[in-house]
TITI-995393 format. One record per residue (C-alpha): residue number from 1; residue in three letters; chain; x, y, z. Coordinates in steps of 0.5 Angstrom, whole numbers, always signed. Example, Ala and Ser with C-alpha at 12.3 -4.5 7.8 and 13.67 -1.06 7.14 Angstrom:
2
[atom 1, "ALA", "A", [+25, -9, +16]]
[atom 2, "SER", "A", [+27, -2, +14]]
This chain:
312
[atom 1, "UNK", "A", [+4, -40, -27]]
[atom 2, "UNK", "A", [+7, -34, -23]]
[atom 3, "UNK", "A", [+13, -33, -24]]
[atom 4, "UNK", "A", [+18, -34, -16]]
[atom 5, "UNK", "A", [+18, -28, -12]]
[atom 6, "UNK", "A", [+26, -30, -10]]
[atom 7, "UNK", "A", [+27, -30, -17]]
[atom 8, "UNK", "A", [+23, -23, -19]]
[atom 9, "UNK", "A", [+28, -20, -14]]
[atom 10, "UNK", "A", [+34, -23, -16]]
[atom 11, "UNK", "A", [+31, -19, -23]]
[atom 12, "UNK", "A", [+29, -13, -21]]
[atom 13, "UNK", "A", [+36, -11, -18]]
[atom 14, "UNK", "A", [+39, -13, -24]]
[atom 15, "UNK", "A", [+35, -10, -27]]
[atom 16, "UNK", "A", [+37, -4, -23]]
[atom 17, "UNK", "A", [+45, -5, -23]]
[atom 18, "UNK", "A", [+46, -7, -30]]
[atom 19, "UNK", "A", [+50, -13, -27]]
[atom 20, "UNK", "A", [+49, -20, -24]]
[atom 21, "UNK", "A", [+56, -19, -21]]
[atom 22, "UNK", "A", [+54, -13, -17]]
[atom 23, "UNK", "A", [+46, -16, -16]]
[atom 24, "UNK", "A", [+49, -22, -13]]
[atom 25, "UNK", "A", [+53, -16, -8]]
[atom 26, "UNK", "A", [+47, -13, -5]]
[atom 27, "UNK", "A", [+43, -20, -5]]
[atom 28, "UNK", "A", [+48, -23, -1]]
[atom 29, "UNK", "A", [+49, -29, -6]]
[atom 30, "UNK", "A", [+54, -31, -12]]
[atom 31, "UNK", "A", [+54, -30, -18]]
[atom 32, "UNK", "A", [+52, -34, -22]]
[atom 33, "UNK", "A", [+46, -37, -18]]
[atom 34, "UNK", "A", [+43, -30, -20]]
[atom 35, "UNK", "A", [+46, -32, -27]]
[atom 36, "UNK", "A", [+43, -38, -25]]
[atom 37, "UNK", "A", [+35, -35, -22]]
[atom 38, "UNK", "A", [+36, -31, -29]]
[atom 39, "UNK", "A", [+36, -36, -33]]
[atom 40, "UNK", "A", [+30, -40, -30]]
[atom 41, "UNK", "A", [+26, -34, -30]]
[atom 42, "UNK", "A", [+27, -33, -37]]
[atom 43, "UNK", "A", [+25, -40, -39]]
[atom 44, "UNK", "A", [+19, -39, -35]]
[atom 45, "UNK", "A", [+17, -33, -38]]
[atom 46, "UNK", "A", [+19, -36, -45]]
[atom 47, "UNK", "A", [+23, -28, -47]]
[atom 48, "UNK", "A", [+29, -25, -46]]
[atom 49, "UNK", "A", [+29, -20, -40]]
[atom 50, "UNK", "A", [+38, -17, -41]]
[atom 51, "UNK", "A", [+42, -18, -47]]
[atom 52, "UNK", "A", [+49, -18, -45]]
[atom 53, "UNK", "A", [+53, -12, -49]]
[atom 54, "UNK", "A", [+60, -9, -46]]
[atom 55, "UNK", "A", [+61, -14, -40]]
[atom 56, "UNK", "A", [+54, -10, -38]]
[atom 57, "UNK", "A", [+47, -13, -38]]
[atom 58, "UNK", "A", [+42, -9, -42]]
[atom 59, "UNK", "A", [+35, -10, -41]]
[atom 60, "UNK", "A", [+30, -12, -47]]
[atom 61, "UNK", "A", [+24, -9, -48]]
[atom 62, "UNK", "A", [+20, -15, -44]]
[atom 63, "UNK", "A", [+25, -14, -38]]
[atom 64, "UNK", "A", [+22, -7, -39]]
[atom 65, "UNK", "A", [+15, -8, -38]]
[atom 66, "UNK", "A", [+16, -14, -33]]
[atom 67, "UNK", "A", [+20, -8, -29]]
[atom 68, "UNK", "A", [+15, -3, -29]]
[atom 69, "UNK", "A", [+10, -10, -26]]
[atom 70, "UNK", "A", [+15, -13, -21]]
[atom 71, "UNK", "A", [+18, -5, -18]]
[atom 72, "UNK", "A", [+12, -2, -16]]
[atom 73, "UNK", "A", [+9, -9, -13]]
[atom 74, "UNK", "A", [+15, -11, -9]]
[atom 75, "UNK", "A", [+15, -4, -6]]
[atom 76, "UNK", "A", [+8, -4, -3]]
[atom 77, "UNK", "A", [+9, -11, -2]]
[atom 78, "UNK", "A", [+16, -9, +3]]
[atom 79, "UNK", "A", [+11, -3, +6]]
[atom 80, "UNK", "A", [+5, -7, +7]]
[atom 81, "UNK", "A", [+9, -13, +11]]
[atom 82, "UNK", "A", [+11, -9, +17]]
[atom 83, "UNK", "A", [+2, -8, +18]]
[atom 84, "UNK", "A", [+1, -14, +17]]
[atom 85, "UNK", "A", [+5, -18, +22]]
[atom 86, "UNK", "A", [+4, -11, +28]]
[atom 87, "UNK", "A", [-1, -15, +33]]
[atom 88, "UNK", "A", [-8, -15, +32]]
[atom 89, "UNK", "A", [-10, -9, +37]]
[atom 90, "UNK", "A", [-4, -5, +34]]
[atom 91, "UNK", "A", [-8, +2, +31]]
[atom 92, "UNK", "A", [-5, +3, +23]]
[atom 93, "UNK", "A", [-6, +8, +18]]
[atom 94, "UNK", "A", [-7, +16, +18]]
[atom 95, "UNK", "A", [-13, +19, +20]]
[atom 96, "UNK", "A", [-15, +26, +15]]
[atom 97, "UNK", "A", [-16, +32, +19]]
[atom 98, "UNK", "A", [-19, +39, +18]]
[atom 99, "UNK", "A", [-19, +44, +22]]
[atom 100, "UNK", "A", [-19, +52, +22]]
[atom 101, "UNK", "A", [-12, +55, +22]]
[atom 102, "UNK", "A", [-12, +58, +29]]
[atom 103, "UNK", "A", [-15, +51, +33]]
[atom 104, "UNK", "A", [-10, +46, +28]]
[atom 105, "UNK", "A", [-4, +51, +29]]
[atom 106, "UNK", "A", [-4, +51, +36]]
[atom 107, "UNK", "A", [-8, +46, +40]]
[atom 108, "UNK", "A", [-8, +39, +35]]
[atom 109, "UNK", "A", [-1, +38, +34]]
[atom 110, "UNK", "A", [-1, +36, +42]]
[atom 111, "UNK", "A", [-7, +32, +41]]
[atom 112, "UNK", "A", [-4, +27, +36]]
[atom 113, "UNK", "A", [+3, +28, +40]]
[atom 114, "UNK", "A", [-2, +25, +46]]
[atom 115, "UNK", "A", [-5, +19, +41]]
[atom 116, "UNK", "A", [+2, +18, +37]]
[atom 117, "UNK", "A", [+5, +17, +44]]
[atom 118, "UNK", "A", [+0, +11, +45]]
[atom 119, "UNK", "A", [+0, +9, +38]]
[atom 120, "UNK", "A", [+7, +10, +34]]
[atom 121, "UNK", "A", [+4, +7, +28]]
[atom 122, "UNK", "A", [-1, +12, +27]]
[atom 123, "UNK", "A", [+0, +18, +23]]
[atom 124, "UNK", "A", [-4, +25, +21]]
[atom 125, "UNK", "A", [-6, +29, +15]]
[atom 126, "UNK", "A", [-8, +35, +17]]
[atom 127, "UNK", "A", [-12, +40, +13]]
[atom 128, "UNK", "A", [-13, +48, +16]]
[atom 129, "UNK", "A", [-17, +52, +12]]
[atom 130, "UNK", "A", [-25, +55, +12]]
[atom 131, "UNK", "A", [-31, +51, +13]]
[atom 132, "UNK", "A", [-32, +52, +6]]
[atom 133, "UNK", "A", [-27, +49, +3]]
[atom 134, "UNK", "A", [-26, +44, +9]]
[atom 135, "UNK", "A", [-34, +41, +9]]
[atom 136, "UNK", "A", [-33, +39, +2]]
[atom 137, "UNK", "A", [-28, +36, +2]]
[atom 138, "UNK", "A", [-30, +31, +8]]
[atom 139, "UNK", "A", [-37, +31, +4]]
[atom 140, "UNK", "A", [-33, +29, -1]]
[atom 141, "UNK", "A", [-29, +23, +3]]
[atom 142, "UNK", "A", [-23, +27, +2]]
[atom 143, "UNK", "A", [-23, +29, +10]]
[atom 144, "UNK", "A", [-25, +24, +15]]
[atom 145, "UNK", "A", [-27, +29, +20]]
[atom 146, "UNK", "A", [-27, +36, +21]]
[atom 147, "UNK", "A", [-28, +41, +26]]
[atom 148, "UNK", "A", [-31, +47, +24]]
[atom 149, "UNK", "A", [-34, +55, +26]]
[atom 150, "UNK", "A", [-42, +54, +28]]
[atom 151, "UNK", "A", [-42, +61, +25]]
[atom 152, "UNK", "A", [-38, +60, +19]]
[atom 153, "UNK", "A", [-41, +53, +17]]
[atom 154, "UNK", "A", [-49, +54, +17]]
[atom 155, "UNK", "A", [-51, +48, +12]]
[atom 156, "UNK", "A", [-46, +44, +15]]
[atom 157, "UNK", "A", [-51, +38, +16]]
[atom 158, "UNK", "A", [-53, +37, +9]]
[atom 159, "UNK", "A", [-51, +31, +6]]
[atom 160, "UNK", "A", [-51, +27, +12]]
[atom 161, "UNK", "A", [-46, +30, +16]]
[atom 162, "UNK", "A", [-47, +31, +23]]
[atom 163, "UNK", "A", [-43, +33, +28]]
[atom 164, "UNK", "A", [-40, +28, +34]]
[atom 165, "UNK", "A", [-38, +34, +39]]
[atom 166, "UNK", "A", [-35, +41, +40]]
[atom 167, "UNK", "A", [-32, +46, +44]]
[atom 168, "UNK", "A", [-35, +52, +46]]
[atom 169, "UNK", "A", [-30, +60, +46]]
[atom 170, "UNK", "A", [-32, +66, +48]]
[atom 171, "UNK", "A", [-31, +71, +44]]
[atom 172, "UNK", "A", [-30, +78, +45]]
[atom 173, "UNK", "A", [-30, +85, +41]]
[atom 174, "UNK", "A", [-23, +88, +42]]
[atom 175, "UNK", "A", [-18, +94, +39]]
[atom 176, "UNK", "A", [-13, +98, +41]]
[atom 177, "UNK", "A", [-14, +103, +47]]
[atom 178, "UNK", "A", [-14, +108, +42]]
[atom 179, "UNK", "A", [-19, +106, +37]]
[atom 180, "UNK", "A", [-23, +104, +42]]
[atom 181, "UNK", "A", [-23, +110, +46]]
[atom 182, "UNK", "A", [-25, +114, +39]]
[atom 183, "UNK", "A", [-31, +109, +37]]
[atom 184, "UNK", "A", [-34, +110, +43]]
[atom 185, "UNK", "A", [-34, +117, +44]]
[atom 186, "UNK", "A", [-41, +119, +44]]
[atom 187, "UNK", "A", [-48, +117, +47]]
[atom 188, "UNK", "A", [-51, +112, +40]]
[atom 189, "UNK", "A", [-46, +106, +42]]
[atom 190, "UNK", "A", [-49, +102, +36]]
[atom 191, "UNK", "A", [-48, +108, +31]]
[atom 192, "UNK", "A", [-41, +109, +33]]
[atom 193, "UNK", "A", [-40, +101, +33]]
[atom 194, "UNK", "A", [-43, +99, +26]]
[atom 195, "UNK", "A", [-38, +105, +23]]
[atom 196, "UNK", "A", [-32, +103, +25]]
[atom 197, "UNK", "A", [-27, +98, +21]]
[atom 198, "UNK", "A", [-26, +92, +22]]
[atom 199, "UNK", "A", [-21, +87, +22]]
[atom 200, "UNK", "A", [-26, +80, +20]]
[atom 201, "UNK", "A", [-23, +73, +18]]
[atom 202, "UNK", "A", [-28, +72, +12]]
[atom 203, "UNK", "A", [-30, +77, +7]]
[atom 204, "UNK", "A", [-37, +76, +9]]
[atom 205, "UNK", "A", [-36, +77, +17]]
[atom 206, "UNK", "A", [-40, +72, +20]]
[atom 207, "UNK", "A", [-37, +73, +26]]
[atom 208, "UNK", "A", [-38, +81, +27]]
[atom 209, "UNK", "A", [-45, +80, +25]]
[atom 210, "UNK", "A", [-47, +75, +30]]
[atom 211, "UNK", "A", [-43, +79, +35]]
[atom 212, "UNK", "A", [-48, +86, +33]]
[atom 213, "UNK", "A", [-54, +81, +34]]
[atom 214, "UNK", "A", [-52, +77, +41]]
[atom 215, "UNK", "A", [-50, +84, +44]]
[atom 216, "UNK", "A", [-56, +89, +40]]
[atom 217, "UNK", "A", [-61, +84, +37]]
[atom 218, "UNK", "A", [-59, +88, +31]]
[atom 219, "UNK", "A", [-53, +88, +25]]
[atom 220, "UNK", "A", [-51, +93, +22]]
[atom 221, "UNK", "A", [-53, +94, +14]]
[atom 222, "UNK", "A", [-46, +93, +12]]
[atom 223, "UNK", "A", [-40, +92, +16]]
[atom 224, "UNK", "A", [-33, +95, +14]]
[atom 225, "UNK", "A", [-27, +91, +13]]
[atom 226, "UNK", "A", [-20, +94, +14]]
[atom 227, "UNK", "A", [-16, +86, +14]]
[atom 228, "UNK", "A", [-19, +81, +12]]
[atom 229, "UNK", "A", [-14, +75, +15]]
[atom 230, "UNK", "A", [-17, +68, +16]]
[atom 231, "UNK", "A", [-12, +67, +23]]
[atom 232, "UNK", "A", [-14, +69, +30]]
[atom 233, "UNK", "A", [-5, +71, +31]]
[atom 234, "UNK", "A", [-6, +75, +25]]
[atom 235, "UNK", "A", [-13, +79, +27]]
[atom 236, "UNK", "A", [-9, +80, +34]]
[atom 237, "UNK", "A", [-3, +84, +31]]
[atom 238, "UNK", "A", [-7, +88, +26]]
[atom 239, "UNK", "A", [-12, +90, +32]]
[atom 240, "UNK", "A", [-5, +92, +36]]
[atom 241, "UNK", "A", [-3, +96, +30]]
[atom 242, "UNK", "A", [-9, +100, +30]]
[atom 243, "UNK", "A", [-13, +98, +24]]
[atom 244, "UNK", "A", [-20, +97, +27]]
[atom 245, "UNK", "A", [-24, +92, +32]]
[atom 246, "UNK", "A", [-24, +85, +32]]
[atom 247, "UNK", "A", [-28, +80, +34]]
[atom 248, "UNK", "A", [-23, +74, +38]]
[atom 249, "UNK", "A", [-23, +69, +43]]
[atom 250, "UNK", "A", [-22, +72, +50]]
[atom 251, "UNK", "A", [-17, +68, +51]]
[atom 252, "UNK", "A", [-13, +70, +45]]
[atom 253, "UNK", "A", [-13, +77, +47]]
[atom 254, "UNK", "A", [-12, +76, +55]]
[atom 255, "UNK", "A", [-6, +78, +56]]
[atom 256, "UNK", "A", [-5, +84, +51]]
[atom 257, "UNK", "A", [-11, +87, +55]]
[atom 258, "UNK", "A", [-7, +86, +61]]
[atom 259, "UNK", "A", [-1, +88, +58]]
[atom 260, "UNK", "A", [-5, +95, +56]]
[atom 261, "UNK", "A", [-4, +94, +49]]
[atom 262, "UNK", "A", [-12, +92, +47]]
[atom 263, "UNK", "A", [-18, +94, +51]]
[atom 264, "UNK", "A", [-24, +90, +50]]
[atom 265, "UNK", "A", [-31, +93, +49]]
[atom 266, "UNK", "A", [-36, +90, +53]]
[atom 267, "UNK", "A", [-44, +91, +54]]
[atom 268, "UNK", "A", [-48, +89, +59]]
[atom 269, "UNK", "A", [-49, +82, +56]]
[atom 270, "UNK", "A", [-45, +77, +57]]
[atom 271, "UNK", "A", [-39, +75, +52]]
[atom 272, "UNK", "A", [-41, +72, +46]]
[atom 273, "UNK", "A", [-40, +64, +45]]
[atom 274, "UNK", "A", [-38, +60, +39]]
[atom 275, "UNK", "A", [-39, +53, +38]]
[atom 276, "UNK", "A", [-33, +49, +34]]
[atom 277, "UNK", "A", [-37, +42, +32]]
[atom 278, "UNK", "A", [-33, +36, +31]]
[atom 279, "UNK", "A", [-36, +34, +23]]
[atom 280, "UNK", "A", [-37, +27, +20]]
[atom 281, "UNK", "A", [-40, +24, +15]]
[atom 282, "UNK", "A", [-46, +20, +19]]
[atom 283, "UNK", "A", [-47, +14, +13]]
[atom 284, "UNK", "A", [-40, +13, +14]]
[atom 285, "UNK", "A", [-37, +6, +19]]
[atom 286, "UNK", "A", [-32, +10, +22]]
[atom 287, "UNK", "A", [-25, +5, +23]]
[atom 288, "UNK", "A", [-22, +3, +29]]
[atom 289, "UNK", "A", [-17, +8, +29]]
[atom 290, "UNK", "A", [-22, +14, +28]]
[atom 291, "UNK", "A", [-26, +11, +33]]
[atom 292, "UNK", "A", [-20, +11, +38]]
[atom 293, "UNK", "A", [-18, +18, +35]]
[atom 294, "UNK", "A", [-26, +20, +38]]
[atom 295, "UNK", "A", [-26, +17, +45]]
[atom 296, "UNK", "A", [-20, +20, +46]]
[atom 297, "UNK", "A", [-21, +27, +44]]
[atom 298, "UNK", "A", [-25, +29, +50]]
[atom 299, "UNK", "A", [-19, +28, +55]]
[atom 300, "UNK", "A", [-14, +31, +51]]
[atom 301, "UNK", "A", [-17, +38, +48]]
[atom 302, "UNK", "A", [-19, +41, +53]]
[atom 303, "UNK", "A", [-26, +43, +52]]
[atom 304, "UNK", "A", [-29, +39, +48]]
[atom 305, "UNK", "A", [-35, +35, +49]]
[atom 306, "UNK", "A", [-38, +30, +46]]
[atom 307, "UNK", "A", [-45, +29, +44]]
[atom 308, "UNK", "A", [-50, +25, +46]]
[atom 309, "UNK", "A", [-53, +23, +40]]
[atom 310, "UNK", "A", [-47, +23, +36]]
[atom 311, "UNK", "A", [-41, +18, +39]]
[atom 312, "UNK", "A", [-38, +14, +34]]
C-alpha cells in the first residue's frame, strides 16, 4: 500500500529543515502531529527515515532515497494540478517555433503577444536560426513548426514535411550610392554586377543567385562575398557602410533609399519574390493549441496565407 500523500509532505519538509518544529511552522500544524505523521510513516515503511542528534533530525539513508522519490514527484505534481483544474477549452502548453533571425526578432513576439492575450496559459520557445539547422530540428520533433526561406530550403519537404502556408517578400538588390554608381559604370551591366562583392546571409548566397537568375536568367560562375551575416539588420548596415551589394527585403530598405543613403539597383523586371513557408511535419496530429496557433496566424502575420491543401 502507498504510503498518505499528507504524511510524504509532512516528510519532505522535515526532510528539508531538519526540524519538526520548524516543519510544523510552515505546515501550519503542531509539533508533535508532524512527530506524530513521522512516526506513522515510519511504521508503514518499516525503516527509520531521521534519527535524532543535537536537538536536529538527521536523515537516514532510507530517508534519503525516499526523498529523492517523494521531491521531485511532489513538484511536478504542485505544477500539474493548476492545468488539470483550468477548463476544458482553456489552451496549455508551449508551442516550439522556428524562425529566421530577421521574421523571429521583428514580427513573431507581437504575434504570441496577440495569441497569449487570448491565452494566458500558452507560452513559446522560439528557435531563430538557418533552414538547415531549423528543418532538422522539426524533422527531428525538436520544433513544432518552422518557418523557413523557400531559397534557403529546397529539400524541405522530404521526410514528411509539408508546408501549412507562407508569406511572400519582395526582394531587392541594394547598396550605398557610391558603390552603386561605381558598379554600374559601364554598358555590360551583368558583367559589372557579377564582379561586385556582396554582403549574403549564407556562405553559399542562395539569395544573390536567384537574384542573377530572375533579372538575367543566368548566375555568375562565383559570387564574391564581402559579409557574410545571417540578419537582414546586419546586411543593411554593412550596405550603409560600403561593404558591397545585398540583396534585402524592400521593406527593409525603404526608408534608407528615401533617406539617400541606399540606392537600389533596378532592371526592367520586376522585384524578386521570396517565399517564407510555414513547415510542419504532415504525419504528425498537430494539438489543439497548435491548430489554434494555425488559424490564428493569417489574421495577425500580416501576409500570410494558408494553403489550401495544407490546413491543420
Amino acid at each position: 500500500m502507498l504510503p498518505d500523500l499528507n504524511r510524504l509532505k509532512v516528510f519532505l519538509h522535515v526532510h528539508e529543515t531538519g526540524s519538526a518544529r520548524e516543519a510544523a511552522g510552515l505546515i501550519g500544524v503542531t509539533q508533535s502531529a508532524v512527530s506524530q505523521s513521522l512516526a506513522k510513516l515510519e511504521a508503514e515503511l518499516g525503516v527509520a527515515l531521521f534519527v535524532r542528534q543535537h536537538r536536529r533530525l538527521v536523515r537516514t539513508a532510507e530517508g534519503s532515497r525516499l526523498y529523492g522519490v517523494v521531491a521531485p514527484f511532489l513538484e511536478a505534481l504542485s505544477e500539474t494540478l493548476p492545468d488539470l483544474e483550468r477548463s476544458p477549452g482553456e489552451l496549455v502548453g508551449t508551442l516550439r517555433v522556428g524562425a529566421p533571425v530577421e521574421l523571429g526578432a521583428a514580427r513573431l513576439p507581437q504575434v504570441f503577444a496577440a495569441f497569449r492575450s487570448q491565452h494566458p496559459a500558452v507560452s513559446f520557445s522560439l528557435r531563430l536560426g538557418h533552414p538547415s539547422v531549423l528543418v532538422p530540428e522539426l524533422a527531428d520533433g525538436g520544433l513544432d513548426v518552422a518557418f523557413v526561406d523557400e531559397f534557403d530550403a529546397p529539400a524541405r519537404r522530404a521526410g514528411g514535411i509539408g508546408a501549412h502556408g507562407g508569406l511572400d517578400e519582395r526582394l531587392v538588390l541594394a547598396g550605398s550610392p557610391q558603390v552603386v554608381a561605381a558598379v554600374l559604370e559601364g554598358k555590360d551591366r551583368f558583367a559589372r554586377l557579377q564582379g561586385a562583392d556582396f554582403v549574403t546571409y549564407h556562405s553559399r548566397g542562395p539569395s544573390v543567385a536567384s537574384w542573377f537568375q530572375h533579372h538575367f536568367q543566368r548566375v555568375p560562375g562565383r559570387i564574391r562575398r564581402a559579409v557574410v551575416v545571417e540578419s537582414v539588420q546586419a546586411v543593411v548596415a554593412s550596405l550603409r557602410a560600403g561593404l558591397g551589394l545585398g540583396v534585402v527585403p524592400d521593406e527593409a530598405v525603404s526608408a534608407a533609399v528615401h533617406r539617400g543613403e541606399l540606392e537600389v539597383v533596378r532592371t526592367r523586371k520586376r522585384p524578386l519574390l521570396n517565399k517564407i513557408s510555414l513547415l510542419r511535419l504532415l504525419d504528425k496530429r498537430p494539438s489543439a493549441l497548435e491548430q489554434k496557433f494555425l488559424a490564428m496566424l493569417p489574421g495577425q502575420l500580416d501576409g500570410y496565407a494558408r494553403n489550401s491543401a495544407g490546413g491543420a
